[in-house]
C-alpha positions as CSV (number, residue, x, y, z in Angstrom):
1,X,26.6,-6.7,-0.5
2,X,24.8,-10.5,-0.6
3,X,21.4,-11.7,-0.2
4,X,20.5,-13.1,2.9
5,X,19.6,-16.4,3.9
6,X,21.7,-17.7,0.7
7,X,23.9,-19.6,0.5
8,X,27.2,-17.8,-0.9
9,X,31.3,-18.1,-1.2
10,X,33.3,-15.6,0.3
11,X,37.5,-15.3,-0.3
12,X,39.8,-14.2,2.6
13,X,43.5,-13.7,2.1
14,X,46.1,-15.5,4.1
15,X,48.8,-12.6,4.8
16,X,53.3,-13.9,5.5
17,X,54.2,-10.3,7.7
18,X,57.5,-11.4,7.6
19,X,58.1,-12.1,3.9
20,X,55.2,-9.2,2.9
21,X,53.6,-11.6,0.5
22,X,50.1,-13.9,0.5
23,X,50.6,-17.3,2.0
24,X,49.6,-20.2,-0.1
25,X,49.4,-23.8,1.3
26,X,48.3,-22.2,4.6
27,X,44.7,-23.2,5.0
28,X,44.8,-26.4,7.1
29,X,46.6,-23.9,10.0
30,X,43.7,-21.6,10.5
31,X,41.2,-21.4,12.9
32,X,38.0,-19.2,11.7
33,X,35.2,-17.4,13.0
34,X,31.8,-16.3,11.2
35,X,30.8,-13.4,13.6
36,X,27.1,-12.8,12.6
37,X,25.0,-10.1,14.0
38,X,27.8,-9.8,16.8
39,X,27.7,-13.6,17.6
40,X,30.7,-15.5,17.2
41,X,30.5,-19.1,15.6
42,X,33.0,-21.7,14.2
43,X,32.0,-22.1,10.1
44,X,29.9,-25.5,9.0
45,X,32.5,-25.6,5.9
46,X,36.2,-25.8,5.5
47,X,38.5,-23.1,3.5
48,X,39.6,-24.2,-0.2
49,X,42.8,-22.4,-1.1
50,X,42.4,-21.1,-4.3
51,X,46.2,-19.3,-5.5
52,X,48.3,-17.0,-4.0
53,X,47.3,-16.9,-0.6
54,X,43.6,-16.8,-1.5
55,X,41.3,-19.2,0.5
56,X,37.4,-19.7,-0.3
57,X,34.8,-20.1,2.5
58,X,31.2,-21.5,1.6
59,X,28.3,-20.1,4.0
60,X,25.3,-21.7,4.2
61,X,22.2,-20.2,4.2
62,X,22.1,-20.3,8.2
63,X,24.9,-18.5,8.6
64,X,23.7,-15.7,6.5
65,X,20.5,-15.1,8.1
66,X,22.1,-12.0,9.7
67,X,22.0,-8.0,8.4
68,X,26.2,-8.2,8.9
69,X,28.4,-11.1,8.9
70,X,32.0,-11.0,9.5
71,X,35.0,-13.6,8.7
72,X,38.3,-13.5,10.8
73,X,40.9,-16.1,12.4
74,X,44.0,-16.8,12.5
75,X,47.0,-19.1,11.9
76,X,49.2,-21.3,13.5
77,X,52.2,-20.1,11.2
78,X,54.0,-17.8,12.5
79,X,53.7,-14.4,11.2
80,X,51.0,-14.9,9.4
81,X,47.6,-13.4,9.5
82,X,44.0,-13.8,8.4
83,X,42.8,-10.3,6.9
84,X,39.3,-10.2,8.1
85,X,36.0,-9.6,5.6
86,X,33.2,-8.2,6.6
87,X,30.0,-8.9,4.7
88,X,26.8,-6.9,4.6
89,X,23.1,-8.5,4.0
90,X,20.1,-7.5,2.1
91,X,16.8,-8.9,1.6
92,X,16.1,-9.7,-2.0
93,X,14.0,-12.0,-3.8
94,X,16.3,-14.9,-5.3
95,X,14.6,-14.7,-8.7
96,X,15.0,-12.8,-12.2
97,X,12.7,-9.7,-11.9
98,X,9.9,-10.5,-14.1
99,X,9.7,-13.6,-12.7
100,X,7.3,-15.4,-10.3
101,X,8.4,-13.8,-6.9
102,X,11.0,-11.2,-8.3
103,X,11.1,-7.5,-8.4
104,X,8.3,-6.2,-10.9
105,X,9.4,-4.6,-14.3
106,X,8.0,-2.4,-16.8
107,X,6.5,-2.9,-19.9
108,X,6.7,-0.9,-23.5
109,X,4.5,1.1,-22.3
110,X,6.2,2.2,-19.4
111,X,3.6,0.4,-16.6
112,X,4.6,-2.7,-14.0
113,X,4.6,-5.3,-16.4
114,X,1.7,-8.1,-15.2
115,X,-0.7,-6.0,-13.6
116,X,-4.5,-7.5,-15.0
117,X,-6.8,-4.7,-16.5
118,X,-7.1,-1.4,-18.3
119,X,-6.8,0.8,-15.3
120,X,-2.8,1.9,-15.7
121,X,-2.4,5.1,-14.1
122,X,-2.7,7.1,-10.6
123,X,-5.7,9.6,-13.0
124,X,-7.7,6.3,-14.4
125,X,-8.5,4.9,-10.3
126,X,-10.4,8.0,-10.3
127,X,-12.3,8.2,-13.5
128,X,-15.6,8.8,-12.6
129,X,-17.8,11.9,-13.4
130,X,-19.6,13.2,-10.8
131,X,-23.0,12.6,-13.0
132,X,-22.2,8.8,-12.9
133,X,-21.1,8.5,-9.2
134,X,-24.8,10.0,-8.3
135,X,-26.4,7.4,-11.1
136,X,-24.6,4.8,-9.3
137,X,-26.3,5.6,-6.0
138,X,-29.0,6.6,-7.1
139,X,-30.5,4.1,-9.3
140,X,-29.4,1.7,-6.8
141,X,-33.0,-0.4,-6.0
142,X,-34.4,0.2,-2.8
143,X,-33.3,-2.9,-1.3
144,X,-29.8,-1.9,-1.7
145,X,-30.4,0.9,1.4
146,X,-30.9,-0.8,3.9
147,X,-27.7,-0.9,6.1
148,X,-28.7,1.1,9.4
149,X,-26.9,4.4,9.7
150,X,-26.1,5.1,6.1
151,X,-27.5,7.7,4.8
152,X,-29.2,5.9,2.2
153,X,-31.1,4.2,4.7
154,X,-32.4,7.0,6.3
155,X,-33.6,8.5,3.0
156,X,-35.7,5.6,2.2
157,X,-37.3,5.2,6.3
158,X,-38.0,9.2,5.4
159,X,-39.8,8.8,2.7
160,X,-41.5,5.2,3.1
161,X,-42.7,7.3,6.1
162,X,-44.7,9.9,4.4
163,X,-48.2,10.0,4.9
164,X,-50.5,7.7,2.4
165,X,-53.1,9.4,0.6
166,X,-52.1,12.9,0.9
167,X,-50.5,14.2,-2.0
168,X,-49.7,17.1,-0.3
169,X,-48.4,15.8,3.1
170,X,-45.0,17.1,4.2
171,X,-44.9,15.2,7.7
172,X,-42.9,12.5,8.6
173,X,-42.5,10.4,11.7
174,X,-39.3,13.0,12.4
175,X,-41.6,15.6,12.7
176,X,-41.4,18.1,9.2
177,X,-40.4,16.5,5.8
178,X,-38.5,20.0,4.7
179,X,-36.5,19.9,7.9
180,X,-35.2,16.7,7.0
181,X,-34.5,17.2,3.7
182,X,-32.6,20.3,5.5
183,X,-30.8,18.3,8.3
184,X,-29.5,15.8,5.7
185,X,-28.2,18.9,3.3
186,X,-26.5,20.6,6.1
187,X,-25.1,17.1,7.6
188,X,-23.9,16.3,4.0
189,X,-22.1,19.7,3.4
190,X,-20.1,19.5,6.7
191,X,-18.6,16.2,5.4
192,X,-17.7,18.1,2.4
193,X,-16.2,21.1,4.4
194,X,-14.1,18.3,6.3
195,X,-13.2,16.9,3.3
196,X,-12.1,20.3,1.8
197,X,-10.3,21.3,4.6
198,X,-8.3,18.4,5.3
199,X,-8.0,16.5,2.1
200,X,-7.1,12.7,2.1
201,X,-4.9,10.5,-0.2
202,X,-6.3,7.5,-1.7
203,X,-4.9,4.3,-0.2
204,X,-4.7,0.1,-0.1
205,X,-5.1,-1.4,3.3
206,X,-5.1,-5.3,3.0
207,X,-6.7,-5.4,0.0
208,X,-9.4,-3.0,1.1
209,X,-9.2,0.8,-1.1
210,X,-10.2,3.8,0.7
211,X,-10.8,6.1,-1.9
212,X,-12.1,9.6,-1.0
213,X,-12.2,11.1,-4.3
214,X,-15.0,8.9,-5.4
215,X,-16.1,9.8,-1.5
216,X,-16.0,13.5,-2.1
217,X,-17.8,13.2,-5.6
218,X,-20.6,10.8,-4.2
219,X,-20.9,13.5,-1.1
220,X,-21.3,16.5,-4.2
221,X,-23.8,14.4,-5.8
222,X,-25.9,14.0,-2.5
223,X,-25.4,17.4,-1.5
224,X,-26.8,18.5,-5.8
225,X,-30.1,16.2,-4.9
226,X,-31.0,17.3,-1.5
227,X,-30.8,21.0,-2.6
228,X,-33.2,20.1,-5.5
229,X,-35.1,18.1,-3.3
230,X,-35.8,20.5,-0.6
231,X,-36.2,23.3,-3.7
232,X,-39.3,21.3,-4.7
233,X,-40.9,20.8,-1.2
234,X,-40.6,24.8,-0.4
235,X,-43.5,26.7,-1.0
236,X,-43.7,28.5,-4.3
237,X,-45.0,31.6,-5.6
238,X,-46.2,31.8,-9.2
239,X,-47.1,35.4,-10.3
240,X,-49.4,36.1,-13.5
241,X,-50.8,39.0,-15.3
242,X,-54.2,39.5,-16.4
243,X,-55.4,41.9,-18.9
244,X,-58.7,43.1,-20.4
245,X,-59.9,44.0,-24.4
């Protein structure tokens, strides 16, 4: 097996059928063929004999640009034949691994050696708690919500939309403050149920990481605050005992 598109030497034996044995001094009596990929051609380079009925072929790097590459002819002596060879190609990089281009290699420490970062393993891409996913969205500033459609957006028009002056004003321009609150809980644990119910791996499209683990935790977080939220803007009921000396 070679690399393709290199250039390489192959060796091909020139076979006496009468006398059984390899025929040297043969080589300016054949007529070759590089069949590549099923198409026949007539070699850029000329056979070197080598010894005993061994000839040498150079191919450019041309003529291996093919996934199989075959050498045959034959000769003007009589009774004597050119044993085909039949080559197969693989794409490789031309390099040492390790280097710039080549196959990657491993470190002491058993990760692909000259990846940048601390973050070595499949378990340290998904490292965070879900207590720091929900401090990352929300102690995000306000100005940071504002993409229409996202759910962040939607909790900020809710509640920039609550009634000034009225401490105790429930309404919003939806209608009922607590059935928002609601509708956002109930939309928020259906993307969890999806999620549960058909779970999805982590993956690198074009530089661009989908990760749903971080999704799944961010979604738990949301789904923690609404139910506290929407605990604290339910009416309440605080019973107390009097008594009498």
């Amino acid at each position: 097996m070679a690399i393709r598109s290199q250039q390489i030497t192959i060796t091909y034996t020139s076979w006496d059928t009468q006398a059984n044995v390899p025929k040297s001094s043969d080589g300016v009596n054949h007529t070759l063929r590089w069949v590549k990929d099923g198409v026949e051609s007539v070699p850029v380079n000329e056979p070197v004999e080598k010894s005993n009925g061994e000839y040498a072929l150079t191919l450019t790097s041309t003529e291996t640009d093919c996934d199989v590459g075959t050498l045959s002819g034959s000769s003007s002596t009589a009774g004597v034949v050119i044993v085909p060879v039949k080559v197969d190609f693989v794409r490789l990089p031309v390099v040492a691994p390790g280097d710039n281009g080549g196959l990657p290699t491993v470190d002491a420490g058993n990760f692909v050696a000259g990846i940048q970062g601390a973050k070595n393993t499949l378990d340290q891409l998904s490292d965070l708690t879900a207590v720091e996913v929900a401090s990352a969205v929300w102690d995000e500033l306000q100005v940071g919500h504002t993409t229409a459609g996202t759910f962040g957006a939607y909790l900020d028009a809710a509640i920039s939309s609550l009634s000034s002056g009225s401490s105790g004003s429930t309404s919003t321009s939806t209608g009922n403050y607590l059935q928002d609150l609601v509708a956002a809980r109930d939309n928020v644990a259906l993307q969890l149920a999806d999620l549960t119910a058909n779970p999805k791996p982590t993956y690198d499209v074009d530089g661009q990481k989908v990760d749903w683990d971080t999704h799944f935790k961010a979604l738990s977080a949301q789904l923690e605050s609404l139910t506290l939220a929407i605990q604290g803007a339910e009416p309440f009921e605080v019973q107390t005992t009097g008594y009498t000396q």
